[in-house]
N, C-alpha and C positions, 0 to 999 in steps of 0.2 A: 517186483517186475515179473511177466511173464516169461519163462522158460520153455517152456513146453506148451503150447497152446491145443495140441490136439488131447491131451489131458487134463488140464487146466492147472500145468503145477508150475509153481512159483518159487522163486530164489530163494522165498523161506521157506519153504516147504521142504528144499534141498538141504537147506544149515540146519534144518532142525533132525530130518531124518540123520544125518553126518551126528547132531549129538546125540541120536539115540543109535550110533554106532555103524551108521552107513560109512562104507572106505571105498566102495567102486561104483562102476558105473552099471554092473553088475545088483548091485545092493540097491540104487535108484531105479532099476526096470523092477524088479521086483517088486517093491516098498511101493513106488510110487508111477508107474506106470514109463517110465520115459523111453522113447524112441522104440513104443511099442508099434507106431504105425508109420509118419511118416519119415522118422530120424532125424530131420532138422536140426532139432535142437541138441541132437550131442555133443556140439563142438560148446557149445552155450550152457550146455547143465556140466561139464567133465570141468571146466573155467569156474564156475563156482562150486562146482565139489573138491577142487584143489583146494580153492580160499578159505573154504572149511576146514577143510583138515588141518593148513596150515595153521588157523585160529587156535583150533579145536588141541594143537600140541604144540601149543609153544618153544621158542627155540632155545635149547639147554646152555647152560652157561657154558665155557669153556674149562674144561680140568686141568689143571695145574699141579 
């Protein structure tokens, strides 16, 4: 799906920059242009930059 259409970058384009080490919103303007013009979309790319990351580091067992 599109995310960003004034760039033309898509929800994969975001999980894959996240595994090659994207963690902000900061690291998507750069990497991959987002909410360099009209901002729309950063409620919409920061939503699956979460779900990335949360993927991307699974959650640790509990220590005991």
């Amino acid at each position: 799906m599109y995310i960003c259409i004034c760039k033309g970058v898509t929800d994969h384009a975001i999980r894959e920059a996240v595994s090659q080490g994207a963690e902000r919103m900061r690291d998507l303007k750069a990497n991959l242009g987002i909410t360099e013009q009209c901002g729309i979309c950063a409620c919409h790319a920061k939503k699956v930059l979460e779900q990335a990351l949360m993927q991307e580091s699974p959650a640790q067992p509990p220590v005991t």
